[in-house]
OpenMM code with the backbone's topology and positions (N, CA, C; nanometers):
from openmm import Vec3, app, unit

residues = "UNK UNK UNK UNK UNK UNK UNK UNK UNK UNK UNK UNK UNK UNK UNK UNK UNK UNK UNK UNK UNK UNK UNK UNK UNK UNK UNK UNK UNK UNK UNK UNK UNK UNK UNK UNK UNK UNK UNK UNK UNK UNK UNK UNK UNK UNK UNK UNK UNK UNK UNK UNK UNK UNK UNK UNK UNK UNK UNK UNK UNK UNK UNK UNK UNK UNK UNK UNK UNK UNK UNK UNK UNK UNK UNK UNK UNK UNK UNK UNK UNK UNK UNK UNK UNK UNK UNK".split()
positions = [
    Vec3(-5.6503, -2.7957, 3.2853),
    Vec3(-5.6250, -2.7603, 3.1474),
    Vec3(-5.5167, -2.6532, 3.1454),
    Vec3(-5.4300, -2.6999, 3.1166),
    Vec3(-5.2620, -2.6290, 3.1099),
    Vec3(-5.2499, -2.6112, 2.9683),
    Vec3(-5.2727, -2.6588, 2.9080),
    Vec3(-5.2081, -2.6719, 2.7309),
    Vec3(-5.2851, -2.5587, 2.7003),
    Vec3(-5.2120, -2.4603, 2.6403),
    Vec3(-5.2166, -2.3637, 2.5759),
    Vec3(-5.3234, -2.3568, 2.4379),
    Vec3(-5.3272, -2.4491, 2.3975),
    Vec3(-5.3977, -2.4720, 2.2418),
    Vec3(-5.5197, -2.5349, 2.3311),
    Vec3(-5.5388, -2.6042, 2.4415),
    Vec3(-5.6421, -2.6600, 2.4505),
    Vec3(-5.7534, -2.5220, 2.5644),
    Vec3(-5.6584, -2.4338, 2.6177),
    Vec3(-5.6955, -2.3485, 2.6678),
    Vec3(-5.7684, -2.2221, 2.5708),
    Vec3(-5.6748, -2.2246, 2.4854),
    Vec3(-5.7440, -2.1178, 2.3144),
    Vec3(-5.8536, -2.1893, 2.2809),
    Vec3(-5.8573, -2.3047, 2.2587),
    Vec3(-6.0028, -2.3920, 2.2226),
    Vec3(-6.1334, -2.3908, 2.2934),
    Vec3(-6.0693, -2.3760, 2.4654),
    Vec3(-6.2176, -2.3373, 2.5604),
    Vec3(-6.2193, -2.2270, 2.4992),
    Vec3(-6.1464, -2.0642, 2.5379),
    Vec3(-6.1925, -1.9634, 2.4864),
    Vec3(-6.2902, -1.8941, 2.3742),
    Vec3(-6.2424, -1.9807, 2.2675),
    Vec3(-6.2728, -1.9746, 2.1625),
    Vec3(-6.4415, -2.0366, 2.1565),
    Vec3(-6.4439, -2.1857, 2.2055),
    Vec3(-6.5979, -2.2283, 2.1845),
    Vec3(-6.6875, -2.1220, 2.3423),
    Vec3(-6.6320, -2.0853, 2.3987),
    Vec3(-6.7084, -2.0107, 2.5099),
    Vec3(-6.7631, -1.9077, 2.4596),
    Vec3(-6.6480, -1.8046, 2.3681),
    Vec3(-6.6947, -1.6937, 2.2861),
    Vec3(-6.8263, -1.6839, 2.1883),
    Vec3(-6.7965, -1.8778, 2.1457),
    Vec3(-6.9122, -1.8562, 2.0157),
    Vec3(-6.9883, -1.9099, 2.0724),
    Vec3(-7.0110, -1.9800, 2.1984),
    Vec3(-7.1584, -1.9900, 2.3241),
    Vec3(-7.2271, -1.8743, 2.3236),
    Vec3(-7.1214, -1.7838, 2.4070),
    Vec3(-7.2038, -1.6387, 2.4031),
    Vec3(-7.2579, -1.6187, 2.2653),
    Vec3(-7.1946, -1.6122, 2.1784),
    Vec3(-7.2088, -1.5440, 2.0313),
    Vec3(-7.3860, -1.6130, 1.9960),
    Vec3(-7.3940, -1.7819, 2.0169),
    Vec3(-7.4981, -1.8614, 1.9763),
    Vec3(-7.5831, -1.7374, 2.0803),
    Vec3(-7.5808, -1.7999, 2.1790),
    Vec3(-7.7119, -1.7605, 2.2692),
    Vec3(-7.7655, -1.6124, 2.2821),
    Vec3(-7.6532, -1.5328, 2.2322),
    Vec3(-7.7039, -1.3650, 2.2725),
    Vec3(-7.6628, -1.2736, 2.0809),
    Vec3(-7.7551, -1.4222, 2.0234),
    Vec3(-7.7633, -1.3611, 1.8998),
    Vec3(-7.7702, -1.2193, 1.8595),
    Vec3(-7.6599, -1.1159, 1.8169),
    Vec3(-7.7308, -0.9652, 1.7990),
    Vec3(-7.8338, -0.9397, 1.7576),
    Vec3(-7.9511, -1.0790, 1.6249),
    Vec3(-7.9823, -1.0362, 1.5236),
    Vec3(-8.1282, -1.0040, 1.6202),
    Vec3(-8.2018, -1.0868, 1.7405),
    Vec3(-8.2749, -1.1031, 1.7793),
    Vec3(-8.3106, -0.9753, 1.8647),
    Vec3(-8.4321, -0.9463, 1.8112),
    Vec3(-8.4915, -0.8446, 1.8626),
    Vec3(-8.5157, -0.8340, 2.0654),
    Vec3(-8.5377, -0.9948, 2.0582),
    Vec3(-8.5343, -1.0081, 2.2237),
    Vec3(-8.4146, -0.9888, 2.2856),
    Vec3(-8.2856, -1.0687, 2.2137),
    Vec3(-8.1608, -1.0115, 2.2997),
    Vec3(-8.1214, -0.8786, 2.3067),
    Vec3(-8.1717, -0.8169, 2.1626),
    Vec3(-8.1083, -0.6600, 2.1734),
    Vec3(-8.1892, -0.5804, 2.3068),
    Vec3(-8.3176, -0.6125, 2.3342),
    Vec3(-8.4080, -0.6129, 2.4129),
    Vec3(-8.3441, -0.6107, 2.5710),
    Vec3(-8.2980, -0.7483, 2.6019),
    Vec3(-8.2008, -0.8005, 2.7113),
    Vec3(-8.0749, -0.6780, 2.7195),
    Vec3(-8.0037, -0.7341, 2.6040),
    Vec3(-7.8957, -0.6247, 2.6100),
    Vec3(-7.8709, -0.4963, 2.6849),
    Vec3(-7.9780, -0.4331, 2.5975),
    Vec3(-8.0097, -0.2799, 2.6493),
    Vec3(-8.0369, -0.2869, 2.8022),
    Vec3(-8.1521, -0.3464, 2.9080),
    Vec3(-8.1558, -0.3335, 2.9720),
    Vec3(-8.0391, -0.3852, 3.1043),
    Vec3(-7.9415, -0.4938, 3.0050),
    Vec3(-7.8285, -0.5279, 3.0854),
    Vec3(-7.7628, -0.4429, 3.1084),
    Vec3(-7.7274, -0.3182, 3.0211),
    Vec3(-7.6227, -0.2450, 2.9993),
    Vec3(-7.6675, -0.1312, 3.0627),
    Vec3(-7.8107, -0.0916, 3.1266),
    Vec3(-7.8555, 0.0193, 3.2196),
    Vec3(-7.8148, -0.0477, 3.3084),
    Vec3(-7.9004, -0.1724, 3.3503),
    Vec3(-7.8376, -0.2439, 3.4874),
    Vec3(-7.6804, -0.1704, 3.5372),
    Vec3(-7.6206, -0.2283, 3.4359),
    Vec3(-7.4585, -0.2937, 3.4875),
    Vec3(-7.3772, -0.1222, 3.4456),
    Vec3(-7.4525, -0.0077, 3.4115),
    Vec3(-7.3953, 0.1089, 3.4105),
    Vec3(-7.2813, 0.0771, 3.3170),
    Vec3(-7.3171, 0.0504, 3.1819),
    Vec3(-7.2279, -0.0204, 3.0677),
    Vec3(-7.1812, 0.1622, 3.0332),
    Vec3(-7.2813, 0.2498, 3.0216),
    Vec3(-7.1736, 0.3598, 2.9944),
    Vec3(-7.1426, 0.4837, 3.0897),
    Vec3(-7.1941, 0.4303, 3.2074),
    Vec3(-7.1551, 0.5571, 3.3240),
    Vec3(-7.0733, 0.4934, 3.4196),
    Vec3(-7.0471, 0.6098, 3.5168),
    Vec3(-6.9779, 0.5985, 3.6025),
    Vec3(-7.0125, 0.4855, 3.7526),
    Vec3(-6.9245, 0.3909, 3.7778),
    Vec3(-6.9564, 0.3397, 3.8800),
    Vec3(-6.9826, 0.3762, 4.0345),
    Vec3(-6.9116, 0.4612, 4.0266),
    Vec3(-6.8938, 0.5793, 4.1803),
    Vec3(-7.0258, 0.5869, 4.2319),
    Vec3(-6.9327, 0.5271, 4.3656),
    Vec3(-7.0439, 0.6026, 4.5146),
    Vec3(-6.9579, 0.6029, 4.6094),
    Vec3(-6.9999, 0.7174, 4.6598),
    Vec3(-6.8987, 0.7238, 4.7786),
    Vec3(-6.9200, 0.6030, 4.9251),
    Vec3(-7.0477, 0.5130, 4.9211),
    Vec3(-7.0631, 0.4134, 5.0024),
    Vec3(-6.9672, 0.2978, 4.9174),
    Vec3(-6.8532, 0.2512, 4.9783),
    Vec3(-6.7775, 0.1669, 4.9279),
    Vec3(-6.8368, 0.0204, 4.8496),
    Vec3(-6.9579, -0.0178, 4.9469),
    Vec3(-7.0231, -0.1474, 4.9415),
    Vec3(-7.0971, -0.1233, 4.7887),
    Vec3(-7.2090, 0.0084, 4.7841),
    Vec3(-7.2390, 0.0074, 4.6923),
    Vec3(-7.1613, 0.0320, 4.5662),
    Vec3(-7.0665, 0.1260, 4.6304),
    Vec3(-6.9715, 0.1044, 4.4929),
    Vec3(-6.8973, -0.0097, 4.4476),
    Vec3(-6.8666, -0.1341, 4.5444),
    Vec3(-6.8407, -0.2745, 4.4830),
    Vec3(-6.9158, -0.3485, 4.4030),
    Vec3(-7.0566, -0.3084, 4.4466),
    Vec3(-7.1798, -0.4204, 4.3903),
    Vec3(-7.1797, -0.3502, 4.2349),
    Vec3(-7.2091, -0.1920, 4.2176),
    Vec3(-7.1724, -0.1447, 4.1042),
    Vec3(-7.0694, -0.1942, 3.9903),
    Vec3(-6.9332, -0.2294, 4.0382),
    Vec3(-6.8111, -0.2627, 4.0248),
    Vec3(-6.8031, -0.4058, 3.9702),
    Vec3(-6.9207, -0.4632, 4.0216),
    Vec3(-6.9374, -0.6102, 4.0064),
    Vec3(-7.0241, -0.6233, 3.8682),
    Vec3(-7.1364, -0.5672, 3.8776),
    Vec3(-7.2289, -0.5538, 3.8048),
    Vec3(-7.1556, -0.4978, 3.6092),
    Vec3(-7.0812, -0.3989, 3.6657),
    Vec3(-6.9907, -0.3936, 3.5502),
    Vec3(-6.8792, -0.4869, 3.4683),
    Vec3(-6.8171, -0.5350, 3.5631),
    Vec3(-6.7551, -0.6604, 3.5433),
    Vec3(-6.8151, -0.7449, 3.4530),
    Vec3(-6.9170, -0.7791, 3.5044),
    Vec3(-7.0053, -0.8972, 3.4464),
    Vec3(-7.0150, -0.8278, 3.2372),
    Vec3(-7.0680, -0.7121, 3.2557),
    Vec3(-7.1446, -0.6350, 3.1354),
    Vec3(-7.0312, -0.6463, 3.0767),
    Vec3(-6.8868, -0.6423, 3.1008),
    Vec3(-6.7749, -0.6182, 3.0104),
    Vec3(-6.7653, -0.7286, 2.9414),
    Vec3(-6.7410, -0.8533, 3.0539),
    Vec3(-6.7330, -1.0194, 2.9867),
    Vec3(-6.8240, -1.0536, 2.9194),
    Vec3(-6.9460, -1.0510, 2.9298),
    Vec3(-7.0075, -1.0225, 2.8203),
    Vec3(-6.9972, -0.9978, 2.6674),
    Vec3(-6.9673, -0.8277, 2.6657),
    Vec3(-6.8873, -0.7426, 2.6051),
    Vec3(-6.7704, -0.7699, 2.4499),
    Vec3(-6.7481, -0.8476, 2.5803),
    Vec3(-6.5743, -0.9125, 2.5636),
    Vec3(-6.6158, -1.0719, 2.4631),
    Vec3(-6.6952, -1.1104, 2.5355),
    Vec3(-6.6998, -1.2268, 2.4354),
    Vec3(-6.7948, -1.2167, 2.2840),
    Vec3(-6.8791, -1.0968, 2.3337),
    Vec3(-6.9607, -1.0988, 2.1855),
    Vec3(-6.8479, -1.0421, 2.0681),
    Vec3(-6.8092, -0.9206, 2.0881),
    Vec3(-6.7108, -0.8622, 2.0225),
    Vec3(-6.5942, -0.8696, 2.0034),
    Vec3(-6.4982, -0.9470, 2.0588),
    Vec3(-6.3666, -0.9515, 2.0527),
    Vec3(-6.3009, -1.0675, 1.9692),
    Vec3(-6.2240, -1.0578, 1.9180),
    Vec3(-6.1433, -1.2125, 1.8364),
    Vec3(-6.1026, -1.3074, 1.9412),
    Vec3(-6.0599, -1.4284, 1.8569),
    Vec3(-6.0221, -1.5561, 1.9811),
    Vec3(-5.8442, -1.4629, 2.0074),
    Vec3(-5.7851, -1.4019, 1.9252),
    Vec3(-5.6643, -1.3693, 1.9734),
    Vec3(-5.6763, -1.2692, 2.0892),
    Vec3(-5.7595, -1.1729, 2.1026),
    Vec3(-5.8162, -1.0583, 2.1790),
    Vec3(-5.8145, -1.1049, 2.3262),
    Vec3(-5.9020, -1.2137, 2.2936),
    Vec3(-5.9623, -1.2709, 2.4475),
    Vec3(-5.8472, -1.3864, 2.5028),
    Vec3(-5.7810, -1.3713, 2.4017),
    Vec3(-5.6586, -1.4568, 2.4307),
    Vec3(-5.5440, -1.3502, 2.5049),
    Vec3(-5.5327, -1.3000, 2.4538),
    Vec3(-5.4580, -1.1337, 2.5355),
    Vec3(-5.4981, -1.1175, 2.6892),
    Vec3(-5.6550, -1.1234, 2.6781),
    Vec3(-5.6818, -1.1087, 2.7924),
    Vec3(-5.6810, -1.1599, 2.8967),
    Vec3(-5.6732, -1.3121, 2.8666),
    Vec3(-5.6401, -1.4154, 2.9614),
    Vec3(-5.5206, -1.4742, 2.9847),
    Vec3(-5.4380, -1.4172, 2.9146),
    Vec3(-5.2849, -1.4615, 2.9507),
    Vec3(-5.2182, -1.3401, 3.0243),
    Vec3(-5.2820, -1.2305, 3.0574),
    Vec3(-5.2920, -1.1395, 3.1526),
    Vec3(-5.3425, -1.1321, 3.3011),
    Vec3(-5.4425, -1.1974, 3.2782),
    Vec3(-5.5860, -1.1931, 3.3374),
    Vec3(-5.6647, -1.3255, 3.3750),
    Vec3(-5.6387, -1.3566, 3.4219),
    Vec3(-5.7881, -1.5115, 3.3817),
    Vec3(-5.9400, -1.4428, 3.4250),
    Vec3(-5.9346, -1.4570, 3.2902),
    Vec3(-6.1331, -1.3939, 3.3109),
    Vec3(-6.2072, -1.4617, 3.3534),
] * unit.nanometer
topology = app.Topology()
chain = topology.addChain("A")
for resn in residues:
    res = topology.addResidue(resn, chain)
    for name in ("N", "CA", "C"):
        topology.addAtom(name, app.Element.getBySymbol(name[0]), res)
């Protein structure tokens, strides 16, 4: 998948996958959420001075951003991001 419009179209229905399945309104995802976002150190620092653990950290964050990224962001946003980036 090369075509540009057909590449905005995955983005776009992937975003509103996430969006379906990790409904904000639901008391269980906000539930999930929260404890994803201790997991994955959504607002602290990743640092350790053991490199390994600081990758798995590193990883774990990663994940919490894409996430992140797809609940909250516009199809142009995440479009930014992947013509940068492939997420």
């Amino acid at each position: 998948m090369t075509d540009p419009i057909e590449v905005k179209a995955a983005l776009r229905n992937r975003r509103l996958a996430y969006q379906r399945a990790l409904n904000a309104e639901s008391i269980d995802v906000q539930t999930v959420l929260a404890d994803l976002a201790k997991f994955c150190r959504a607002s602290s620092s990743t640092f350790d001075a053991d490199p390994r653990v600081h990758a798995l950290l590193e990883g774990r964050k990663e994940v919490w951003l894409r996430i992140q990224q797809h609940l909250n962001l516009t199809d142009d946003q995440l479009w930014n991001l992947f013509t940068r980036k492939v997420i």
